[in-house]
N, C-alpha and C positions, 0 to 999 in steps of 0.2 A: 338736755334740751336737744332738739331735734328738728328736720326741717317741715314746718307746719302742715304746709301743703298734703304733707304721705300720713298725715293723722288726724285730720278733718274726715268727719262725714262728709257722703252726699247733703245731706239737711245743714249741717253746720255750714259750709261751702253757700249754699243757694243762702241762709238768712245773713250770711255775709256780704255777700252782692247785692241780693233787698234791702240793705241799710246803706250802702254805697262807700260800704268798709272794702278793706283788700284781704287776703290770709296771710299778704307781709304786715299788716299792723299787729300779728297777735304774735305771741311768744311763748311757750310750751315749759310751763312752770307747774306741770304733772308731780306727784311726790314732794316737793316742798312745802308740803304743811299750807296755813295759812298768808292771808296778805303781809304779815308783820314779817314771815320770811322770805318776800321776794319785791315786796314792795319798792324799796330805792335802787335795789341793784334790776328791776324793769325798767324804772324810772329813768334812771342813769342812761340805759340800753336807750331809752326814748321811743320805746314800748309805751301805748294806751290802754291795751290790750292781753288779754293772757287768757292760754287752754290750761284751765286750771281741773280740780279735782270735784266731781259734779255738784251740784247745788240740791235742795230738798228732792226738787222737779225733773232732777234727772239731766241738766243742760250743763257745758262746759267752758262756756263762751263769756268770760266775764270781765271789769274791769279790771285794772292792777290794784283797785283799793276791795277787791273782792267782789262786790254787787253783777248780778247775774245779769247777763244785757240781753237774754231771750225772755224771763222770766217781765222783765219790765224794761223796754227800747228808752224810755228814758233817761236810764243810764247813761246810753251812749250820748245822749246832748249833754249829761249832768259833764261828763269826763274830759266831752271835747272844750265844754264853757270852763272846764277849769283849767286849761292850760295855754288857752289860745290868748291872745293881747285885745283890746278894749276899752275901753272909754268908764270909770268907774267916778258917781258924780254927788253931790250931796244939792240937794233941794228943799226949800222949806216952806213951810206954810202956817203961820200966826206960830202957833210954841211947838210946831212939830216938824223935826227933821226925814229928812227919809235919804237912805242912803244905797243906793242899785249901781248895776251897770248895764251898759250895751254894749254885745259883743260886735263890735263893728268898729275896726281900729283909726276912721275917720272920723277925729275930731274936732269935725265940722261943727259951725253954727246951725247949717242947718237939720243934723244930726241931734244936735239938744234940742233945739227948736222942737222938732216933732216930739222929745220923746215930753219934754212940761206939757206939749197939747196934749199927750194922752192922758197925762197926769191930772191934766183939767176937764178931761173930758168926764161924759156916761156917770154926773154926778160926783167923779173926782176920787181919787185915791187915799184909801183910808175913810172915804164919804166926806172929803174938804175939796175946796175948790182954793184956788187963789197962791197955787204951785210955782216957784221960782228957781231957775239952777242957781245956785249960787258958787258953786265951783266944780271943776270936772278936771280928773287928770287922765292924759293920755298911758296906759298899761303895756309890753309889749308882750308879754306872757303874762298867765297863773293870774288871770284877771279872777274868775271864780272863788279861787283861793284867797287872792286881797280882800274880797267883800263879804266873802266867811268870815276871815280875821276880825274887818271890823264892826259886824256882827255881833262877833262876840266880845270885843272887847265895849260894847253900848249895850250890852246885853241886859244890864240893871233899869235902862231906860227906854226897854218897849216896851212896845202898844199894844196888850192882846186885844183882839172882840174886834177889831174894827175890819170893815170888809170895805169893794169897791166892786164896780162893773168892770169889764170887759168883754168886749165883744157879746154882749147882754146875757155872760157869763158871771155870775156871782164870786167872786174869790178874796181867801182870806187875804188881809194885809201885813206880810210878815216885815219890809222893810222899813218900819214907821214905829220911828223913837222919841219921847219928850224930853228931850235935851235944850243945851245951847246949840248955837252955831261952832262955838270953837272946840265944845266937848267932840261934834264930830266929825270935827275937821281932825282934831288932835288924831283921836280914832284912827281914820282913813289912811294919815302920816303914817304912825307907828306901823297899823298893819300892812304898807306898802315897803314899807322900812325890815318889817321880820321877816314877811314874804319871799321879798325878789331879789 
């Protein structure tokens, strides 16, 4: 490994500034094979980032869990929402739970507040209205990561097909499970519990 900065493009360098990354968050894990061989010793480093070995498209700019952040900028919010602390809450509505976070480590009332209104807004999420928090826990990290976990551990108990508005944007509803209350409470525990 090497010092980044002398093995950056000119292009690599400027889409690193156009994301409002630095060329100290990346770390030069050239020749190591895949994610699986450098993944926890980046992680460890407290590295997000990595000049890894180029992707289909020809770019080298990628996450430590591999995914290409030139190829899709997404990335880069998927990786910062996974490690950053959060507010991670379960909300329900007649037989259906839904279980999200907000990355925004104040948690405020008025912070939930807003986010059940959007939940009831534009027709309502999932296409229900009648949205309640029922519990929320404060995360200090690897917020993204807890609500993967408990994800999949309710995984038996979601919703496909059902969709919701957004910003008069159509979009599918992935966090919307037909559970109990305490199936995803249980849930949220454990995965906060494996997690962090």
């Amino acid at each position: 490994m090497s010092n980044t900065t002398n093995i950056l493009t000119t292009e690599e360098k400027a889409f690193i500034k156009a994301q409002g990354l630095d060329t100290s968050d990346f770390i030069d894990v050239r020749g190591m094979g895949g994610p699986k061989n450098y993944h926890d010793m980046v992680k460890a480093k407290g590295y997000m980032y990595v000049i890894s070995n180029y992707c289909t498209q020809g770019h080298r700019l990628k996450t430590r869990s591999g995914r290409c952040i030139i190829c899709d900028t997404r990335n880069i919010a998927f990786q910062k929402r996974d490690s950053i602390g959060g507010t991670i809450y379960i909300a329900i509505s007649g037989k259906y739970c839904k279980v999200g976070i907000i990355d925004n480590k104040r948690n405020s009332q008025d912070v939930l507040s807003h986010r059940e209104f959007q939940m009831n807004s534009e027709g309502g999420y999932g296409g229900r209205e009648g949205w309640k928090m029922i519990k929320s826990w404060n995360v200090e990290r690897d917020l993204g990561k807890v609500e993967r976990e408990a994800h999949r551990l309710l995984a038996k108990y979601k919703v496909d097909g059902k969709s919701y508005m957004y910003s008069y944007e159509r979009r599918n509803a992935q966090e919307l499970f037909e559970c109990s209350i305490q199936e995803a409470l249980d849930a949220v525990k454990q995965a906060m519990k494996t997690t962090l």
